[in-house]
Backbone as JSON Lines, residues from 0, in Angstrom:
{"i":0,"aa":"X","n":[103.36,151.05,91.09],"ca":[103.28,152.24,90.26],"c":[102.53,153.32,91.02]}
{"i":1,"aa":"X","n":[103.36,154.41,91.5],"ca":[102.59,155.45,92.12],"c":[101.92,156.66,90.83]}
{"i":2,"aa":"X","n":[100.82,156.79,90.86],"ca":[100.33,157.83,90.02],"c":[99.98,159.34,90.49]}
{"i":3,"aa":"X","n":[100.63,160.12,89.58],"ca":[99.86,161.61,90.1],"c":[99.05,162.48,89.08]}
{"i":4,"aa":"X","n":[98.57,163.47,89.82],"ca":[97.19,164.03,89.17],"c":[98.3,165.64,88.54]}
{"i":5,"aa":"X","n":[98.05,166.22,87.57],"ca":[98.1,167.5,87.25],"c":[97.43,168.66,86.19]}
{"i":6,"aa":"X","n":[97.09,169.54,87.37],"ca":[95.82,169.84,86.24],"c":[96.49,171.18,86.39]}
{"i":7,"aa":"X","n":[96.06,171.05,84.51],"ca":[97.12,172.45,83.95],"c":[96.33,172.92,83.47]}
{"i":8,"aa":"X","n":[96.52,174.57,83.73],"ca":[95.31,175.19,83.54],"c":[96.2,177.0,82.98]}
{"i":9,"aa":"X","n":[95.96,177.37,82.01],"ca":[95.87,178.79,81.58],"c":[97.26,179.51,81.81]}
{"i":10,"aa":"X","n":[96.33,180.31,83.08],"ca":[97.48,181.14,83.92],"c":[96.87,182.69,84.06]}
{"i":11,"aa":"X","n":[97.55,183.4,84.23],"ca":[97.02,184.77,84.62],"c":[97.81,185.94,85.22]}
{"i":12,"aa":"X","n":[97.79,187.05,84.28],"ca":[98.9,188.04,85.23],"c":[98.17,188.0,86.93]}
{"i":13,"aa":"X","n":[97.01,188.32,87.01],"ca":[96.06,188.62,88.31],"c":[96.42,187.02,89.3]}
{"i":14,"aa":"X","n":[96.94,187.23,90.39],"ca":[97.2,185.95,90.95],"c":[96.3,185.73,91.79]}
{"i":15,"aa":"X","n":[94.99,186.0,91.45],"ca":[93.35,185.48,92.19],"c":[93.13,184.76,91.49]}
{"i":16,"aa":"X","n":[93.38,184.51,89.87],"ca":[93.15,183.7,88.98],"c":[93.39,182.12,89.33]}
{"i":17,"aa":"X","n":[94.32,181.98,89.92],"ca":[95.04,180.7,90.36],"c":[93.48,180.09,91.77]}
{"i":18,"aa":"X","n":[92.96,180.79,92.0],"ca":[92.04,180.53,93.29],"c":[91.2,179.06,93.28]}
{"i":19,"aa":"X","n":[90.69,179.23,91.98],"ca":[90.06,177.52,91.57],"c":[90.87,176.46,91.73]}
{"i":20,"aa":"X","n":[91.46,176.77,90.73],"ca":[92.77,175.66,90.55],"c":[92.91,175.25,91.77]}
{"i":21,"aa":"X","n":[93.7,175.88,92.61],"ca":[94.43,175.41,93.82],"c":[92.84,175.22,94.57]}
{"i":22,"aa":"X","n":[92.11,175.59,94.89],"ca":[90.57,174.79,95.24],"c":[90.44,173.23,94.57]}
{"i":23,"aa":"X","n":[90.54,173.07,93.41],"ca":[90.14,171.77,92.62],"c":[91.27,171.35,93.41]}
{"i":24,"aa":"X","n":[92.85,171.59,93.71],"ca":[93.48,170.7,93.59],"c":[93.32,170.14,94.91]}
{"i":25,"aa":"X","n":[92.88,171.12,95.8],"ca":[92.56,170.6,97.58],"c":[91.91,169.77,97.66]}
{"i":26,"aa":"X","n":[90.34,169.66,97.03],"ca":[89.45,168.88,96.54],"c":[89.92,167.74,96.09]}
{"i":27,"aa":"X","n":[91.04,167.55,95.2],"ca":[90.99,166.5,94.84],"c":[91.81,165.41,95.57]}
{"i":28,"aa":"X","n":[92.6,166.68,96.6],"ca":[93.79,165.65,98.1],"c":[92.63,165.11,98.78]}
{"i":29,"aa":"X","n":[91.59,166.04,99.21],"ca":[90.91,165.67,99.76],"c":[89.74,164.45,99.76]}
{"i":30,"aa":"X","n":[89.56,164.32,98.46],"ca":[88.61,163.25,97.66],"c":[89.95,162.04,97.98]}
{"i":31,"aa":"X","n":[91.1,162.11,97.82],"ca":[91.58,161.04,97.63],"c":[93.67,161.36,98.31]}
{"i":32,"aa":"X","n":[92.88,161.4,99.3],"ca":[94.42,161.52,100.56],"c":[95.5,160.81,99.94]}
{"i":33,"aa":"X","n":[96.78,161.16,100.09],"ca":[97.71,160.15,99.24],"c":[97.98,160.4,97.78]}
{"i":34,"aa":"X","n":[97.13,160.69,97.06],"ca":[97.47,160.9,95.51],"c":[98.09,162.3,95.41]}
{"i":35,"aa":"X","n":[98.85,162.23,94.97],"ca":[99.93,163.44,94.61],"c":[99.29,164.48,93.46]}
{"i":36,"aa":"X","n":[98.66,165.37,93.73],"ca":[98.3,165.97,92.59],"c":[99.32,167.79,93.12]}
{"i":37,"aa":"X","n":[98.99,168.19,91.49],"ca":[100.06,169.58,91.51],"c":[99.01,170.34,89.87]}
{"i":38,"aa":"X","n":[99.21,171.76,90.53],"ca":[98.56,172.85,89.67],"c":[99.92,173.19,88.67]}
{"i":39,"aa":"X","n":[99.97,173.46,87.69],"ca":[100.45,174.01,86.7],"c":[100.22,175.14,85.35]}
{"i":40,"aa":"X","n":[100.87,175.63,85.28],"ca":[100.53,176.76,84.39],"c":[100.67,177.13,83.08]}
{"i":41,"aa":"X","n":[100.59,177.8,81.95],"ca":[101.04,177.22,80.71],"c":[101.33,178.64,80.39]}
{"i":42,"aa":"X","n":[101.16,179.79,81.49],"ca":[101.89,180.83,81.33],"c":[101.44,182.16,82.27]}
{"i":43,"aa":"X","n":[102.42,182.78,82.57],"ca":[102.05,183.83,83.59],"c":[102.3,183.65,85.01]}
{"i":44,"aa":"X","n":[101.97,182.11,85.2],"ca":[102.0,181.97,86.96],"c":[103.4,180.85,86.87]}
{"i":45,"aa":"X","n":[103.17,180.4,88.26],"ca":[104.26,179.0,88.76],"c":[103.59,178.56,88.99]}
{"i":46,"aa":"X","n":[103.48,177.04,89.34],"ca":[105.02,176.32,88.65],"c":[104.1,176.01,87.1]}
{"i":47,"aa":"X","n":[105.18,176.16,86.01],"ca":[105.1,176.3,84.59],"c":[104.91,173.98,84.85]}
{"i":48,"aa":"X","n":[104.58,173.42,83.72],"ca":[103.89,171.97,83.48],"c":[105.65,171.06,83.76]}
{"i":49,"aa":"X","n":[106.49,171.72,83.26],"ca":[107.87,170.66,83.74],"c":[107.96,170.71,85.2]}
{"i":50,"aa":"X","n":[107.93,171.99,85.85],"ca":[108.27,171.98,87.06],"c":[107.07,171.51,88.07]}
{"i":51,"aa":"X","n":[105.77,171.19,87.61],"ca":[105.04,170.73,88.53],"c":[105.61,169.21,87.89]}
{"i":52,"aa":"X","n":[105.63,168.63,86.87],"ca":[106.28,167.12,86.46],"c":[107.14,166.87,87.04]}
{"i":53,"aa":"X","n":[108.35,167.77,87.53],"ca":[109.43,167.86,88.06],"c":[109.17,166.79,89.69]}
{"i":54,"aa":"X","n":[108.62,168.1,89.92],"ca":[107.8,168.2,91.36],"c":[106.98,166.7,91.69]}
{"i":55,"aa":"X","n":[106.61,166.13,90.76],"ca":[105.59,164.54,91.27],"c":[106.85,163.6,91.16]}
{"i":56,"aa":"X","n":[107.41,163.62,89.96],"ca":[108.66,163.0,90.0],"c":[109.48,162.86,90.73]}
{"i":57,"aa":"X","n":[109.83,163.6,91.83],"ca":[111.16,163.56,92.61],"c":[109.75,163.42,94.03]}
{"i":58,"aa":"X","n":[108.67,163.2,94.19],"ca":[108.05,163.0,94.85],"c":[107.48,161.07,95.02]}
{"i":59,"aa":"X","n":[108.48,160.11,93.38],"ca":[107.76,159.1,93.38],"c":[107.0,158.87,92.55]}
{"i":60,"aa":"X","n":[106.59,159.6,91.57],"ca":[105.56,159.02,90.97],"c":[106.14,158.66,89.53]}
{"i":61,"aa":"X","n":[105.52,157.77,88.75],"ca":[106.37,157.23,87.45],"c":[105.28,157.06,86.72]}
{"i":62,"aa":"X","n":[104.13,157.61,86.94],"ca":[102.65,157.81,85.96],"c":[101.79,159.46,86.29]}
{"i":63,"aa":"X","n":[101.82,160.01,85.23],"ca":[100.72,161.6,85.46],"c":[99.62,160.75,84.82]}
{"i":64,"aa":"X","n":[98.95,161.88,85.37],"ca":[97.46,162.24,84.32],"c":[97.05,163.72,84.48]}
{"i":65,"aa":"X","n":[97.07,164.17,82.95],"ca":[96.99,165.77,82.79],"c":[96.1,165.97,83.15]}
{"i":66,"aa":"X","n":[95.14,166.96,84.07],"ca":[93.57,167.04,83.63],"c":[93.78,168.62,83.33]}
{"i":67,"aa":"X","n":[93.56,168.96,81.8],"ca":[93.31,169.9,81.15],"c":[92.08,170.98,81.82]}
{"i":68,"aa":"X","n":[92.81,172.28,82.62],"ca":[91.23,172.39,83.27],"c":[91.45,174.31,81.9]}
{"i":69,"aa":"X","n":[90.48,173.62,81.36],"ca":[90.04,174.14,80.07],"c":[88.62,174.18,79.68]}
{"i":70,"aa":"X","n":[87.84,175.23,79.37],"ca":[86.5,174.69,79.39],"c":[86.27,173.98,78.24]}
{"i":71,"aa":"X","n":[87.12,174.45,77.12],"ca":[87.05,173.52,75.71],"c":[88.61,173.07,75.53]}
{"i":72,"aa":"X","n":[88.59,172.43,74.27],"ca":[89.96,172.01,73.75],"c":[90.28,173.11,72.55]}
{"i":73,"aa":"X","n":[91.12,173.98,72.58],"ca":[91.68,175.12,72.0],"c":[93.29,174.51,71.88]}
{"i":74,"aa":"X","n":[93.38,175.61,70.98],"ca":[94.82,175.53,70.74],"c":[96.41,175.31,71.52]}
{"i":75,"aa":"X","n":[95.88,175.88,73.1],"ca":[96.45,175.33,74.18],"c":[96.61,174.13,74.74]}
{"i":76,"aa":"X","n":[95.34,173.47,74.43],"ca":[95.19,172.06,74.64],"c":[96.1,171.12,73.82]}
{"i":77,"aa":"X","n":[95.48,171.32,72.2],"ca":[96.05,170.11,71.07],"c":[96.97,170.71,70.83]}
{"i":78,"aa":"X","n":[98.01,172.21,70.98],"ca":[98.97,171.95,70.52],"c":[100.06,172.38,71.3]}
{"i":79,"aa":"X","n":[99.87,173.95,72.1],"ca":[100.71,173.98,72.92],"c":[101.28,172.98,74.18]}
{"i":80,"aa":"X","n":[100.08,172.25,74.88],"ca":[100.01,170.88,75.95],"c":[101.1,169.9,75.09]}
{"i":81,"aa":"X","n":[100.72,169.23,74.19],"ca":[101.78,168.01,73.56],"c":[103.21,168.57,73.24]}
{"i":82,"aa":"X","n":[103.29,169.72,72.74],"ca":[104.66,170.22,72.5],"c":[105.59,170.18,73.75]}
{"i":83,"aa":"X","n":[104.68,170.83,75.08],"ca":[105.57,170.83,76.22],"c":[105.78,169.38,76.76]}
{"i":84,"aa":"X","n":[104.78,168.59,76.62],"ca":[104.89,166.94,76.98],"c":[105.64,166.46,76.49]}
{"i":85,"aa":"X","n":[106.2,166.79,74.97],"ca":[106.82,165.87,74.14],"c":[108.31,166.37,74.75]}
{"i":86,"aa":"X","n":[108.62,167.96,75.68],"ca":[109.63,168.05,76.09],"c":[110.4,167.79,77.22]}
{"i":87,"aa":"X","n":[108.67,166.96,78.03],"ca":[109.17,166.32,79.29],"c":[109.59,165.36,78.9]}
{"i":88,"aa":"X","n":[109.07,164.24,78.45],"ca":[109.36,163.11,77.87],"c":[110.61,162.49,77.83]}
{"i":89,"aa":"X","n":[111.69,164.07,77.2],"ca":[112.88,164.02,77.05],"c":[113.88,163.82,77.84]}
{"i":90,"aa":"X","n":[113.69,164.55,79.22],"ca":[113.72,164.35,80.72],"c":[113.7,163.37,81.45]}
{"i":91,"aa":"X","n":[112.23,162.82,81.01],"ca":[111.64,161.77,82.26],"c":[111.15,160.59,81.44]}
{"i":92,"aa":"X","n":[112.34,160.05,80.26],"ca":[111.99,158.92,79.68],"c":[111.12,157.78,79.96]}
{"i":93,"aa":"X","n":[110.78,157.11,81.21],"ca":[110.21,156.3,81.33],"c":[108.47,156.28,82.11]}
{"i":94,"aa":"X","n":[108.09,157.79,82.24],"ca":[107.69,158.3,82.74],"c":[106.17,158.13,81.93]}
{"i":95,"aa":"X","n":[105.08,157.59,82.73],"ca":[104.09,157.52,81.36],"c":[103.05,158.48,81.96]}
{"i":96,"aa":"X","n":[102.4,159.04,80.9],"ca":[101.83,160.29,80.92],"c":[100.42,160.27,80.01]}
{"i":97,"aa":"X","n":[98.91,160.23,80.41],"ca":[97.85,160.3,79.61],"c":[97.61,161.68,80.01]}
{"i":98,"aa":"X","n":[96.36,162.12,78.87],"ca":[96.21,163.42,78.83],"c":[94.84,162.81,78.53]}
{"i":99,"aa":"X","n":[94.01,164.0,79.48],"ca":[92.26,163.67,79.56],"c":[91.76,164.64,78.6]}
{"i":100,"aa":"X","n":[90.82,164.41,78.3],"ca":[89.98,165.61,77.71],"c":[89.86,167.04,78.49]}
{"i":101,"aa":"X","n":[89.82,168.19,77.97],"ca":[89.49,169.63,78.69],"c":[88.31,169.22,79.27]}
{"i":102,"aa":"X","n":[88.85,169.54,81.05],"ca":[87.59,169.36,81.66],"c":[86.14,169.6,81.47]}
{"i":103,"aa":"X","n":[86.42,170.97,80.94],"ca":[85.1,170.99,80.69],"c":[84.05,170.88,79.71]}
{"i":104,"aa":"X","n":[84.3,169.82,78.28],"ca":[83.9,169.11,78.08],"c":[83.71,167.92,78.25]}
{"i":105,"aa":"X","n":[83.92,167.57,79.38],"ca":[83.52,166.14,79.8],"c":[81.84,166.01,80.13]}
{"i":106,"aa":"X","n":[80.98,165.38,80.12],"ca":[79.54,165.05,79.85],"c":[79.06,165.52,81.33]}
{"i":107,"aa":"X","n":[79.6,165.04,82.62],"ca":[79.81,165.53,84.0],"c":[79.82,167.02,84.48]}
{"i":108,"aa":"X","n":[80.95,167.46,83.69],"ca":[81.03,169.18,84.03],"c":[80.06,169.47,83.29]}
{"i":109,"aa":"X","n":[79.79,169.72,82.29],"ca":[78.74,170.16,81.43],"c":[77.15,170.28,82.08]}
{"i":110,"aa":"X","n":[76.6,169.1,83.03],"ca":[75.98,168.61,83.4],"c":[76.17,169.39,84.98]}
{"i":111,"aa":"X","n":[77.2,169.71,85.57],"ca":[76.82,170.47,86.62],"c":[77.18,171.9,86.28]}
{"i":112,"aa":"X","n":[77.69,172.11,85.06],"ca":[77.81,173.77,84.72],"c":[75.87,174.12,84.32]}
{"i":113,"aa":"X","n":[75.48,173.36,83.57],"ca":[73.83,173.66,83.32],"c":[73.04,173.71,84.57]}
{"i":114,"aa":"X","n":[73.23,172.82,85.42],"ca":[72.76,172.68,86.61],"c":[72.76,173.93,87.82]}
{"i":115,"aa":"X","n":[73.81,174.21,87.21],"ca":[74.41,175.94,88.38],"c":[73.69,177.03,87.42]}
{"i":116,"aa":"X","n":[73.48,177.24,86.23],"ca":[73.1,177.75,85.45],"c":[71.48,177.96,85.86]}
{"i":117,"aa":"X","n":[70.67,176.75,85.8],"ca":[69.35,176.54,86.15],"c":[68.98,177.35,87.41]}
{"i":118,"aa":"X","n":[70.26,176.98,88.19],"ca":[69.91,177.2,89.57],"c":[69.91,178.89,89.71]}
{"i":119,"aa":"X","n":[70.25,179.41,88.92],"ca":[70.46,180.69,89.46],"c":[68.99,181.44,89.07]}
{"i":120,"aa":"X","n":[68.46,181.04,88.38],"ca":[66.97,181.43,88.52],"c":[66.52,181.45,89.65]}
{"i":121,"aa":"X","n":[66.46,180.55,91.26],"ca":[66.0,180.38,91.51],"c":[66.66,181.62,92.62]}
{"i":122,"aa":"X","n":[67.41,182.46,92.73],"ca":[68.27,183.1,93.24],"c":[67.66,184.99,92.76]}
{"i":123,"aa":"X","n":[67.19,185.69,93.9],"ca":[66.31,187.16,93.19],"c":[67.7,187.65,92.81]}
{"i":124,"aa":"X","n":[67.29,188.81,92.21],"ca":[68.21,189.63,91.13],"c":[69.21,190.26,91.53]}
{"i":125,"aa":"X","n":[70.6,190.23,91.36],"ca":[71.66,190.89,91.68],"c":[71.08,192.67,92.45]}
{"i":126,"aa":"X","n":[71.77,192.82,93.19],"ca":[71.18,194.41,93.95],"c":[72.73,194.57,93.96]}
{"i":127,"aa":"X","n":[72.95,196.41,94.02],"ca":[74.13,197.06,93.82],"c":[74.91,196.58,94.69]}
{"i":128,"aa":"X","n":[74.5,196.54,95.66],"ca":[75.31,195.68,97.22],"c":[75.94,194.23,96.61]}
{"i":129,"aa":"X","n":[75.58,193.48,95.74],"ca":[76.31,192.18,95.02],"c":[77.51,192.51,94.61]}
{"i":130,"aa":"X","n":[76.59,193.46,93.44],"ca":[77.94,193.99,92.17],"c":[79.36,194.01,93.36]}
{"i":131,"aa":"X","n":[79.09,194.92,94.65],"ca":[80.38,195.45,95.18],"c":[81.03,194.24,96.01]}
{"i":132,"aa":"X","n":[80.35,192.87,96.2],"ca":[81.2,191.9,96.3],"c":[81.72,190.89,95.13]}
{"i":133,"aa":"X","n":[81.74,191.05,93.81],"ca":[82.36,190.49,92.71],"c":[83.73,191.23,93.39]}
{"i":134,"aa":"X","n":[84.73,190.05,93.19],"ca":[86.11,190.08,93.64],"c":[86.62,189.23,92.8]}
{"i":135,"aa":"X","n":[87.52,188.82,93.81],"ca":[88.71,187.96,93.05],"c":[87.91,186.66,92.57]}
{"i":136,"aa":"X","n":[88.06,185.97,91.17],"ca":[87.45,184.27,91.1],"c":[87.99,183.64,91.67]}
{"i":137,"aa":"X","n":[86.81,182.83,91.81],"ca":[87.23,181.81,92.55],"c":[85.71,181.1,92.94]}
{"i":138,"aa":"X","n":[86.02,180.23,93.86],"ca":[84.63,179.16,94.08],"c":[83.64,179.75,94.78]}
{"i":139,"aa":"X","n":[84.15,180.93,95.44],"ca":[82.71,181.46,96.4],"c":[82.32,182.75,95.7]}
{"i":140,"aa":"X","n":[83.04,183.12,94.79],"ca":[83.05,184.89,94.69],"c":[82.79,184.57,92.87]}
{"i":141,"aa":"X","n":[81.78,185.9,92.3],"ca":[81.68,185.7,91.24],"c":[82.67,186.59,90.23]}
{"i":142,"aa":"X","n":[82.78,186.66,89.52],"ca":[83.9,187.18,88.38],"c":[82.97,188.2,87.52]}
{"i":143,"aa":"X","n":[83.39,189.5,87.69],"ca":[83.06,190.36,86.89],"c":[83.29,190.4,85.55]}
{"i":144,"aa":"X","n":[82.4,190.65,84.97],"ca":[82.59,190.27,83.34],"c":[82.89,191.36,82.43]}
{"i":145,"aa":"X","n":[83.24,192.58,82.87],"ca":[83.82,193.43,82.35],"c":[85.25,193.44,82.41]}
């Protein structure tokens, strides 16, 4: 039984948005060479959740695991996520498929989101010269909140 990873996440007209994602997903080739993982979208970007399913499938694999990268479980999660699953299903009958909790309620993320949180105290105060490197998100660059 080959298994693959897919972590479906949002989406975004702005295609800097995608920057994590495809970071987590390097991260996670990299944590573990061989496992087939694929980014997916639930709207706005490519590849949309069939076509990354598509994509592990014709790659071998006959087991997913969703990882919801969500900071909570919203309405995207419990209802839009199962509706589109229930339409792979249809597709890829034999195909077995768990769905994790939104990452970021898991006890772990939580635990290094407080942790980055803490830490930034320890970091002196944004100067105008910062503000003008907020760019695109992503893992090195911070996200303007306006």
């Amino acid at each position: 039984m080959s298994t693959g990873i897919v972590l479906f996440g949002h989406g975004a007209r702005d295609p800097r948005w995608a920057d994590t994602i495809e970071a987590l997903a390097a991260r996670v080739a990299e944590l573990a060479p061989g496992t087939p993982v694929q980014a997916a979208f639930l709207e706005f970007m490519t590849p949309d959740l069939a076509t990354a399913v598509d994509a592990l499938v014709a790659r071998g694999v006959d087991a997913i695991v969703v990882a919801p990268v969500f900071l909570a479980a919203g309405g995207h999660v419990l209802r839009d996520l199962p509706d589109r699953l229930a339409a792979i299903a249809t597709r890829h009958p034999g195909l077995s498929v768990r769905v994790e909790p939104a990452l970021g309620s898991l006890p772990t993320v939580l635990d290094a989101m407080a942790r980055h949180c803490l830490e930034t105290l320890r970091t002196p105060q944004p100067t105008p010269a910062d503000a003008a490197l907020r760019g695109a998100p992503g893992p090195q660059k911070e996200m303007d909140a306006t």
